[in-house]
Structures are given as structure tokens and as C-alpha cells.
N, C-alpha and C positions, 0 to 999 in steps of 0.2 A: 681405711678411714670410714666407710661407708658401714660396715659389719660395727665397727664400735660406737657409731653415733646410735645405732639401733637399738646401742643396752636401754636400759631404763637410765635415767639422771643417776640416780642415788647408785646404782654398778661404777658408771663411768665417773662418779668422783671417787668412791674409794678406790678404784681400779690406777685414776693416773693419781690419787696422795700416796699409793704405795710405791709407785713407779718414783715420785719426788724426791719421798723420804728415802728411798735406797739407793736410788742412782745418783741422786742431783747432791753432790756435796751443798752445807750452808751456806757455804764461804766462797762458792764458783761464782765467777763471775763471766760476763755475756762477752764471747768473741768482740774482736775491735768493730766499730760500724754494727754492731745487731745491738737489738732491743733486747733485756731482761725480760723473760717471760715468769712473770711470777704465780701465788693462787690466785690472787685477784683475778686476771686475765683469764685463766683458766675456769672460775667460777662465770665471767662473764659468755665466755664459749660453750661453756656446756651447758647452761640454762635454754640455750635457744634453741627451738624446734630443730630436727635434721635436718626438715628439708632447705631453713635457713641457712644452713653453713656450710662455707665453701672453705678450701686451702686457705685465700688469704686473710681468712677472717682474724686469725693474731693480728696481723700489723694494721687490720683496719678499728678493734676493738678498744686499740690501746689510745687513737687520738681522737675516738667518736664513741659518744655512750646518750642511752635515752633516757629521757628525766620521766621520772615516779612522780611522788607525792612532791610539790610544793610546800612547804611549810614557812611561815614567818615569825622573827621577832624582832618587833618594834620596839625599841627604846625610848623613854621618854625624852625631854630634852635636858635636864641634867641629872648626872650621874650621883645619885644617892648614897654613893660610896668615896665619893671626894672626900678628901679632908675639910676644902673647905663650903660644901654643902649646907646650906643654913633654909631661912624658912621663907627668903622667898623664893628658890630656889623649889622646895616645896612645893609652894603656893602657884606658883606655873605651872610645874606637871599637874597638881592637880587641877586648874582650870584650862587647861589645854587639853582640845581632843587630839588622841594621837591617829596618826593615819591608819584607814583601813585596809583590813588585807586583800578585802574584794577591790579597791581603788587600784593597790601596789600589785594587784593580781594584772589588772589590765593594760599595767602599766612596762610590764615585763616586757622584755623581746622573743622570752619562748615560753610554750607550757607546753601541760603536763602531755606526755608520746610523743615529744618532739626529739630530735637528735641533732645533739649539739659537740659542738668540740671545745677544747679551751678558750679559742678566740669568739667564740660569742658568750662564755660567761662574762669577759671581761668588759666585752661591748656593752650586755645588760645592768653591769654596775657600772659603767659607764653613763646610761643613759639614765638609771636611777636618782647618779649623785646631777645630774645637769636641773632634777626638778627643786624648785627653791625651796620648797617645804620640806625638805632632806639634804643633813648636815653629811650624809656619809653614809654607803652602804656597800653590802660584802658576802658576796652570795659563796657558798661551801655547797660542797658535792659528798653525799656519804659514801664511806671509804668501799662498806659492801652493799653489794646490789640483792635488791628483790630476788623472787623466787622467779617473776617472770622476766630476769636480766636486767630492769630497770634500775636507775641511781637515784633518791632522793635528791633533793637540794633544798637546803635552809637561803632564804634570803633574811636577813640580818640586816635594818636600817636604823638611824637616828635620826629623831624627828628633829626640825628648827621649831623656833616659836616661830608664829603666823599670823597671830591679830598684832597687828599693827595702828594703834591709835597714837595720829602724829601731829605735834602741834612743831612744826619747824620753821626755822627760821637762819638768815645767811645774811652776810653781806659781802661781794665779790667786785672787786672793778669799779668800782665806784656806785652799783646797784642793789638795792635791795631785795630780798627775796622773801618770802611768805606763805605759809601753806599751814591746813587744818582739817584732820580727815580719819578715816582710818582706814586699812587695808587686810584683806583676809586674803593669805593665798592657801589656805587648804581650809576650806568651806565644809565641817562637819567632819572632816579626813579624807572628803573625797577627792581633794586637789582641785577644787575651784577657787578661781580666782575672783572678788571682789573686793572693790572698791569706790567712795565716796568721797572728794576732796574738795576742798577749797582753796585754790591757790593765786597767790599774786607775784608779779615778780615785774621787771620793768618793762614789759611788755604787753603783760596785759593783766584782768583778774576775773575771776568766775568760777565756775562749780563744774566737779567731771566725775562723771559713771562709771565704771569700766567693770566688764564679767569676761572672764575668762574660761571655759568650761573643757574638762574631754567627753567628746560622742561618746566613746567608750562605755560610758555610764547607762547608754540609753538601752544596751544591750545587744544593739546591732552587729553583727559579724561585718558587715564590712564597714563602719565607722571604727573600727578597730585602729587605735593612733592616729584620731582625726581630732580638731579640736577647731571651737568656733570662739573668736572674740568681736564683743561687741564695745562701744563705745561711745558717750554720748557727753558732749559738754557746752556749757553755755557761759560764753565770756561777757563781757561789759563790749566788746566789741563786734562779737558774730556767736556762730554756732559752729560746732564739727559734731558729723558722723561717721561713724568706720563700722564696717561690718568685715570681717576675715573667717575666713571657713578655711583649713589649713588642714590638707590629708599629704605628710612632708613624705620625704623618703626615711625612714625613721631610723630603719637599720642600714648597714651596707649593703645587704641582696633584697632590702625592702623594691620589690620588683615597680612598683607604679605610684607615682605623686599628683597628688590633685589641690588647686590652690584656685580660690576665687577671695577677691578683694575690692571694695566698693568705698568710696571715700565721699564725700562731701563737709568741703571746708572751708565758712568765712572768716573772714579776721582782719586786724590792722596791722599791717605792718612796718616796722619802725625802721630806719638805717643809721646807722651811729658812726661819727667818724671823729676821733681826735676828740672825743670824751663831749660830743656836741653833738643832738639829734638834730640832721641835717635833711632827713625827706619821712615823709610818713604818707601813707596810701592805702585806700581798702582793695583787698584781694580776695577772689572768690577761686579755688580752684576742688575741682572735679576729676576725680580716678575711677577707672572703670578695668578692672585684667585678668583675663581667664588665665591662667597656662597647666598643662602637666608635663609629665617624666616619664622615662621609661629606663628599665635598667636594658643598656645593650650588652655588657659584659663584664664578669667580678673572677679576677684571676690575680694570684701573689698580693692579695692582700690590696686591691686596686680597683677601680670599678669609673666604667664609661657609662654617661649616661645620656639619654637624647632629650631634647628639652623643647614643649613648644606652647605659643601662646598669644595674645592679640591683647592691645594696650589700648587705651582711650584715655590724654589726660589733658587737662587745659585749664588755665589760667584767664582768670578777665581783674584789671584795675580800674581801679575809678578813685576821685580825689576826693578825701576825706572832707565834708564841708566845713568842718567844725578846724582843722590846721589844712589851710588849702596849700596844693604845692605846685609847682610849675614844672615838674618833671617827673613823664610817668612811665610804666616801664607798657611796652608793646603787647596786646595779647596774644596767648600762645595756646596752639592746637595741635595735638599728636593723637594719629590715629594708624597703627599700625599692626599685622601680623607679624610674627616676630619665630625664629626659629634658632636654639642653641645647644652646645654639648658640653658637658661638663667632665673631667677628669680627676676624680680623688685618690687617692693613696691612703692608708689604713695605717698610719703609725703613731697613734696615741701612747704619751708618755704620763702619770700620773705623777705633776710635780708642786711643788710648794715656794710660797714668796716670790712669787712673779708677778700676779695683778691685786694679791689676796695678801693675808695675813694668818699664817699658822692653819691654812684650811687646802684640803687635795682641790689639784686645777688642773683637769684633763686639757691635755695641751696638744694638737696635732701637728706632726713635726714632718708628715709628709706634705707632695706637692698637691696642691689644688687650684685647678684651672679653671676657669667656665669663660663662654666665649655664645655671644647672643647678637643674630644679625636680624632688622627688621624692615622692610619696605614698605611706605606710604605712596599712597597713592592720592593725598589730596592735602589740601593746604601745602601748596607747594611753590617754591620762588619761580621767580621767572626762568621762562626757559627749558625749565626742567619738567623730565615726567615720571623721575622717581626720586622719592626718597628714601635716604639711609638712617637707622640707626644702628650704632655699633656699641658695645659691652666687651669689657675684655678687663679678666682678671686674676692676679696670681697671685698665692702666699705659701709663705714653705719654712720650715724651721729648721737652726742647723745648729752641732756643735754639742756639748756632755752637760753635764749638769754644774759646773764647776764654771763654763760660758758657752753662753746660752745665745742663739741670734734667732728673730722671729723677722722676716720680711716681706713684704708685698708691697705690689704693682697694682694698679687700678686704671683704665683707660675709657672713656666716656663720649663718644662723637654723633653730629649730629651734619649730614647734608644735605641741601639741595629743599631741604624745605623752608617755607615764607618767616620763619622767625631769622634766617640766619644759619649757616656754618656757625658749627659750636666743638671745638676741641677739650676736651678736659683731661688733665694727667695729673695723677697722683702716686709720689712714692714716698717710702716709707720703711728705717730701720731699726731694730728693738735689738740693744745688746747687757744683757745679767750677767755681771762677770762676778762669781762669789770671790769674794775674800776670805770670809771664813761663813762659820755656823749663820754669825751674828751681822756681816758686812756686807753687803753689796754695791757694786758700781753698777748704777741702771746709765747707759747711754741713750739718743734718739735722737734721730734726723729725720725730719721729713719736707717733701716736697712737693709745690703745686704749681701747676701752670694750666692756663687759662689761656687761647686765641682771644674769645672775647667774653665780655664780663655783661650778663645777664643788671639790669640794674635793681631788681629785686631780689638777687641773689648773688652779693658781690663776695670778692675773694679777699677773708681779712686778716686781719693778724691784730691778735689785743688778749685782754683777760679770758676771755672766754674760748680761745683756741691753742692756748696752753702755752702764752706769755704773759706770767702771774707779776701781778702789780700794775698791771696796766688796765685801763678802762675796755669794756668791751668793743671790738672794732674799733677799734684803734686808727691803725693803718689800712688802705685799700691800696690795690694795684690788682693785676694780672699774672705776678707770678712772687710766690714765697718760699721762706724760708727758715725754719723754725727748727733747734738743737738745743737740747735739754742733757745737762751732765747730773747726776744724782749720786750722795753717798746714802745709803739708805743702812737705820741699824735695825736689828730686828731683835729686842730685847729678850725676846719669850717669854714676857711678862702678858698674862692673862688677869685678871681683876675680876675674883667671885666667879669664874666662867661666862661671865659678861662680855668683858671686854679687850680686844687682842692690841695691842698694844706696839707703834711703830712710829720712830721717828727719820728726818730725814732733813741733808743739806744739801741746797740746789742752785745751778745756774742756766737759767735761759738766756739764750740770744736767738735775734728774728731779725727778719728784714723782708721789707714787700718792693717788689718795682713794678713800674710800668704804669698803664691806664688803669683807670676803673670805669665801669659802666662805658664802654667806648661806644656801645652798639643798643640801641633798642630801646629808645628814649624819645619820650615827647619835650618837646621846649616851646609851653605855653603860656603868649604874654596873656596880661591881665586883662587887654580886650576881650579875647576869646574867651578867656576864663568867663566873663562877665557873660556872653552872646549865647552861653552853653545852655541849651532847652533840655525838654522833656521830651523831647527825641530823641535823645543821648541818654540812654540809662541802661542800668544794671540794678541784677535784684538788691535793694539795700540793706546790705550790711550791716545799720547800724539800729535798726527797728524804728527810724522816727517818725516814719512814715511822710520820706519825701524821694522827690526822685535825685538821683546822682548824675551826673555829666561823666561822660567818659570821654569827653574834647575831640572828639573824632573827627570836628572841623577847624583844630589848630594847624596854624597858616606854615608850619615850619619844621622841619625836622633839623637834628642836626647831632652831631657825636658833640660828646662833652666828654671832655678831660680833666681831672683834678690831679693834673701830674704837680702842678703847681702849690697842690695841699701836703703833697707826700715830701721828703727831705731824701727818701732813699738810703738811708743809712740804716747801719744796724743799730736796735734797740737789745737792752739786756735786763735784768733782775738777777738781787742774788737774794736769797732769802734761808729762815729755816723754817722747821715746819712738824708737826707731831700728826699721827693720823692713829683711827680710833675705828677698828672693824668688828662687829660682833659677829663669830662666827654660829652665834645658837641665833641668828634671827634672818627669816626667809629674803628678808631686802637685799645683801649681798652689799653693804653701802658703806662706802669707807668715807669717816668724815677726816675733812681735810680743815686742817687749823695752820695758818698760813704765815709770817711773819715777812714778808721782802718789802723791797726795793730798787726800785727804778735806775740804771743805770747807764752810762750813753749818750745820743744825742737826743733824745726827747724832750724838747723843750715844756718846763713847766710839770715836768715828772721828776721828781728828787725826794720825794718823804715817805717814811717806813708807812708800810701799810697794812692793817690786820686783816686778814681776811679767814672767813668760815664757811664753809660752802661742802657739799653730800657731793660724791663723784662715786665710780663705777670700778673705779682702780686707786691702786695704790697713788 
């Protein structure tokens, strides 16, 4: 072996093409259990230095090769070769910049001398199609290699549209909604994200910022798959700021994760019960969270990871002077180190008509775990001189493509600190049973319970937690119950390459029981209310330059139950419904166009009701 790796290249390939062609019939085929060894292989072998090559270099050559030249073609966003291609169609690509190579360069999971196997091309078009400004993309491997062993690879993408100027509008639950803005997610081609908005909806109204950017850009090697969002908005009732710097685990052997998050946010908050705003209150709350990752081990397509990090979050209330209310929710303080491990599995399936319409949805059908424990050491109940918080979470996908289950588990606890024990559980099952090309039965159950119910963040069941025709918040309690049966048709009908085309017939039922807000409640009469000074403040919320009460010397506490609002029974809707997704536009937003009906025991709920409202899914 050693004597023939010595020839020159150009010896040792006519040496073994003559050895091929005369010994190796065309038509032999590879002993049972061995690999075909063909010229490819052979071309890949004998390019490489002697002193690289050992015996097992065949069977290591055939599932590992090193990428050459990168090359790209970017597509515009429609196909110029359609039949039905017209001019504005046209008139898009040509006012659309399409993505740059140097953007989709940095955006890759490998470059050029890197060595890769099948399962990371498939990861890199994977994480290609996840960015919103690309409908679809398909990276190829050329068939022969360089002179120095190496493989070309073409990445091949299609672009979305990305400016986004939107005048929207909904009405859901008895709510209306409103918005006026526009939005750019690939800024120039380079995949930034901007935007400018104006929105109202029954909660509040004002104007929001947001930039989205990758480090990448800046040049830096190790900003490499970092990206920073910033965020700024000013409502009629507060401000919010978010700052996020995100260095994620991007690939599976992405060895180190780095993540800072900084939040500051006022605002009012409304509680709606039985289609009646029954508390309103200003909230201020503040986020502070360093954490990173570390990969401990990637084997069978799986990967442990070690996770650590330290949380700052807190909440303060105070009564809105303008709708004063006699009942406020407790302030809350967490301040904790925090340490977790995560376990992923690597089984991505590329499937269609599950959340989307006529568009590829990388779907992971392995299990994934994370489990996060953190100790506090202050703001702490009585008694006690640690506190817990616990995270625990699992999703796992099962079954062919014909039916299909996606489910997960989510678990939330909190003890021994001065807000209270806090238990939270959540589950949850997704089942796609094709009937044919064109049918699907989408089933779903999901489930929640609550120990006790935060009164600023209570546990509801209505229009806006996906029992359609009912007002938002509807029902409160402590523990739910919500199952949605769906026929879903999927026409194949596209419109101009606009618009993907999907109808669907539905039945909810829900039920809530138990308390709500049992725990963490002021019960302030109107003396106090009155007594309340400017010793009692909070920064105000609402700019009018006065001070707020935050009642800290109301005479009483005490749990309140509205077991007595709630009936306990189950509510239902049946409805139909057409949904409208563009798959050539970066928003990913399916509009839902809603016809139902209230059915059951809900008193004073009985008439068809239209509803139109932008969701995330089908």
C-alpha cells in the first residue's frame, strides 16, 4: 500500500482504472453488508496526500467529504416561468432586494475546509428554511471533487417577500383589533429585521420599534450565530424596553451558548371575566438573566447539554387612579441562581399541512427534555431559608405521516418564597390523522392546573385561548380543560402564487373549575383607598405626573373566590371557517376567518359570530 501511494496521482489512477475496467465486471455488485466502492471514492482516495491515508480511509471517505467552493443561487420570489406569472408578480421581484450571498454565507452551519457528512447538510437547510426571509432552500454537493479532494456545494434558496406595510385589522371575542406599520425582515438582503407599528387592540394602544440584527455582520469570528434584538415601545399606558443579545446553541455540536436578557415594562393591565372588565391595575415589571450552555456530549444523533444561569424578576402594582379597584395583586420578587441540563435527540422530519399550508415544516419528532433548578436566598416566607424554583419540560413526536402525534408536558414550581407556593402543570396532545391528499382530522387536548392562581395572571378559558365564539376570558378557575376536534380540507388551491388556500370544520369544548385568584390579593375598602399618601408610590405608569398608592396600609387581607361566577360546566362552539396563508411572505401568518357558535351552558352566548383575526397556525 505504502509503495503505491508513492506513485504520482496521475500513475495511481490509470493504474487502478485499468485494474476496474478489467477485473471489476459493470454489473458486480458489493458482497451483502459492504459498501460499493466506486470511481468516485477512489478519485476521493487518491487525491489526498500519502501521508494522509490510512486502510480505513474507504469506509471513512464514503460518509465524510470536505466542502470547496460555496457557490449560491438565489431565487427571486416568483417563478417567472409559471403559467400564471403576470406583472405584479414582476413588479415584486423587481422591487425586492433578494438576499445576499455574503448574509446566507454567515448564515450557514459550515464553510469552506470544513468536513461534513449527510447529517449536517441536512441540518444547514434546515436552519436556512427556519429564517423567515426564505421560502425554501436545498443545498447539493458536486458529484466530483477538486484536484485537492475537496466537494463544491451549491446552496440554492428562494427568497419571501419581506417589506411588509400593514394596515390590519380583526375583530375576535367580542374585541377589536388594530394595527398600522410596516415591517422589514431582510433589511437590504442582510436579514435584519425592522419594524415600526402602530397598534390597538382591547388592551391597550401606542407605537413599537423593534430591530432585529445578526453580529455576524459585524465581522467578528466569535459573533458568529449571535444576534441582538432590541425593542422599544410607548403605549397610552406605559413604556416597554427589551434588549436580547442571543449566542443560541445554533447547531447540535454548537459547543457553547451565551444569552443575556434585560426587560423593563410598564403598562395596565385589564382582567376580563364573563365578557365584563372586572379589575384593571398598573404593573411595572423588571427582567434581569444572564445564562449559558455547554455541550457535555453528542452521540446517536442526541446531545446533553449543561445549562447555567441567574434570574432577577419582579413585579410592583398600584391602582390605576383614573378606574380605581379594590383588589390588587401582592408584589413579587425573584432573585435566583439557577442550574439546568437539557437532553435533545436529532430526528427531524420535513413535513407539510400541520401548522402551515402547502409550505416544508421542519418538525422534530425526537424527545426533548430540559430540567432547570434554582435557589433563592431572599425574599423568602416565613420560616424558611431557601427557596426553590423548578422547570421541567418534555415534547416528543410519534407515529408516520398518515397520523401523526406531537406531545408535551411542561411543569412550573415555585417554594418557600414570600409570594407563596406556586405549582403549575401543563399538558398537551396534537393528533393529524390524514385521510387523504386533501383531509385531515387535526384532534387536541390540553390541560392545566394551577395550586394557586396569581391574580394578575389568572387561569382562563374564552376566545382568546382557543374557545372560538366566546369572549376573551371568559371563564376563570384553577384548573382547565380545552379539546378541539377539526376536519381540515386542504384544496391545493394557490391564487396567483399569493395565496395558499385552506378551509376547515370545527368543534370546541372547554371547561374551567375551581377558584381563581385564591391567593395574593389586597381587599381594599374605600377608607383606605382614600388615607392612601405619597408615601405609598410607585414610578408612575401613566406619565401624569402624580404619585400612585400602592395601599400598603390596607387593613385586611383575605382570599377571594369567584367560585360563585363560574357554572362549572362545559362550554362548546361549532363553527366553520376558511384560512388564507401566503407562503412567498416572511410573516408565516395564517389569517383565520371564523363563522361559529356558542353552544352549552353559557348563559347569554347563543348567536353566530364572525370572527377575523392573524394567528401563527393553521
Amino acid at each position: 500500500m505504502t509503495t503505491f501511494l508513492a506513485l504520482p496521482a496521475t500513475h495511481r489512477i490509470a493504474l487502478l482504472g485499468t485494474i476496474l475496467l478489467t477485473v471489476v465486471p459493470a454489473e458486480a455488485s458489493a458482497p451483502a453488508g459492504a459498501t460499493p466502492v466506486t470511481l468516485q471514492h477512489l478519485c476521493d482516495l487518491i487525491k489526498k496526500p500519502a501521508t494522509e491515508t490510512t486502510d480505513d480511509e474507504f469506509a471513512a471517505v464514503i460518509n465524510t467529504l470536505q466542502v470547496g467552493d460555496i457557490r449560491f443561487l438565489i431565487h427571486p420570489i416568483f417563478d417567472s416561468n409559471s403559467a400564471d406569472f403576470f406583472w405584479l408578480h414582476e413588479f415584486a421581484n423587481w422591487i425586492h432586494i433578494n438576499s445576499q450571498p455574503t448574509a446566507l454565507y454567515r448564515e450557514l452551519s459550515f464553510q469552506t475546509g470544513d468536513s461534513i457528512q449527510s447529517a449536517d447538510l441536512a441540518e444547514a437547510q434546515r436552519l436556512l428554511r427556519a429564517k423567515s426571509y426564505l421560502r425554501d432552500a436545498k443545498i447539493t454537493v458536486a458529484e466530483q471533487c477538486n484536484a485537492d479532494g475537496r466537494h463544491n456545494v451549491q446552496v440554492e434558496t428562494w427568497d419571501n417577500w419581506s417589506l411588509l406595510p400593514s394596515i390590519g385589522f380583526g375583530r375576535s371575542s367580542g374585541q377589536n383589533k388594530f394595527s398600522l406599520g410596516f415591517k422589514e425582515d431582510n433589511l437590504l438582503g442582510y436579514g435584519v429585521r425592522a419594524s415600526v407599528k402602530y397598534q390597538s387592540d382591547y388592551l391597550r394602544h401606542g407605537y413599537e420599534t423593534k430591530i432585529e440584527m445578526p453580529l455576524s455582520l459585524t465581522g467578528i469570528d466569535s459573533l458568529q450565530h449571535s444576534y441582538l434584538t432590541t425593542e422599544w415601545t410607548d403605549n397610552n399606558d406605559g413604556s416597554r424596553s427589551y434588549l436580547l443579545f442571543d449566542k443560541p446553541f445554533y447547531q447540535a455540536k454548537t459547543p457553547l451558548m451565551l444569552r443575556a436578557e434585560w426587560l423593563n415594562d410598564q403598562r395596565l393591565d385589564q382582567i376580563y371575566q364573563q365578557d365584563q372588565l372586572t379589575r384593571q391595575f398598573l404593573t411595572e415589571e423588571k427582567l434581569f438573566e444572564l445564562s449559558a450552555g455547554w455541550l457535555m456530549s453528542s452521540a446517536d444523533k442526541a446531545q446533553l447539554r449543561l445549562l447555567a444561569g441567574y434570574r432577577s424578576q419582579q413585579w410592583q402594582f398600584a391602582v390605576d387612579p383614573l378606574h380605581p379597584t379594590w383588589q390588587l395583586p401582592f408584589d413579587r420578587r425573584y432573585q435566583y441562581p439557577w442550574l439546568g441540563l437539557e437532553y435533545q435527540q436529532q430526528q427531524y422530519q420535513v413535513l407539510s399541512d400541520l401548522y402551515l399550508i402547502n409550505h416544508p415544516e421542519d418538525i422534530n419528532l425526537g424527545w426533548h427534555h430540559q430540567f432547570k433548578i434554582g435557589l433563592q436566598t431572599s425574599d423568602l416566607a416565613p420560616a424558611q431559608s431557601l427557596g426553590y424554583h423548578l422547570q421541567l419540560q418534555s415534547d416528543k413526536g410519534f407515529g408516520n405521516n398518515d397520523n401523526r402525534w406531537l406531545v408535551s408536558a411542561a411543569a412550573n414550581g415555585m417554594f418557600g418564597v414570600s409570594s407563596g407556593d406556586q405549582l403549575k402543570l401543563k399538558l398537551q396532545a396534537e393528533n393529524f390523522y390524514r385521510l387523504s391528499s386533501s383531509f385531515t382530522l387535526y384532534h387536541k387536548l390540553a390541560y392545566a392546573h394551577r395550586n394557586k392562581v396569581w391574580l394578575d395572571d389568572p387561569l382562563t378559558l374564552g376566545g382568546d385561548s382557543g374557545l372560538r365564539g366566546y369572549p376573551v376570558q371568559y371563564q376563570h378557575g384553577n384548573q382547565s380543560w380545552l379539546g378541539t376536534a377539526e376536519l381540515r380540507w386542504y384544496p391545493h388551491l394557490t391564487l396567483y402564487q399569493l395565496i395558499d388556500v385552506g378551509f376547515v370544520a370545527f368543534i370546541d369544548a372547554g371547561r374551567v373549575s375551581g377558584s381563581a385568584a385564591t391567593n395574593q390579593q389586597y381587599w381594599v375598602n374605600q377608607q383606605n383607598f382614600a388615607k392612601a399618601g405619597a408615601g405609598y408610590t410607585v414610578p408612575n405608569l401613566l406619565k401624569v405626573g402624580m404619585h400612585v398608592p400602592t395601599l400598603t396600609d390596607a387593613t385586611s387581607l383575605t382570599q377571594v373566590s369567584n367560585t360563585e361566577l363560574l357554572n362549572g360546566k362545559w362550554l362548546g362552539s361549532v363553527g366553520i371557517g376558511a384560512r388564507l396563508f401566503s407562503s412567498r411572505s416572511s410573516n408565516n401568518h395564517v389569517i383565520h376567518i371564523d363563522l361559529s357558535k356558542p353552544v352549552g351552558s353559557a348563559e347569554y352566548m347563543n348567536a353566530w359570530e364572525i370572527q377575523l383575526k392573524v394567528e401563527q397556525r393553521f
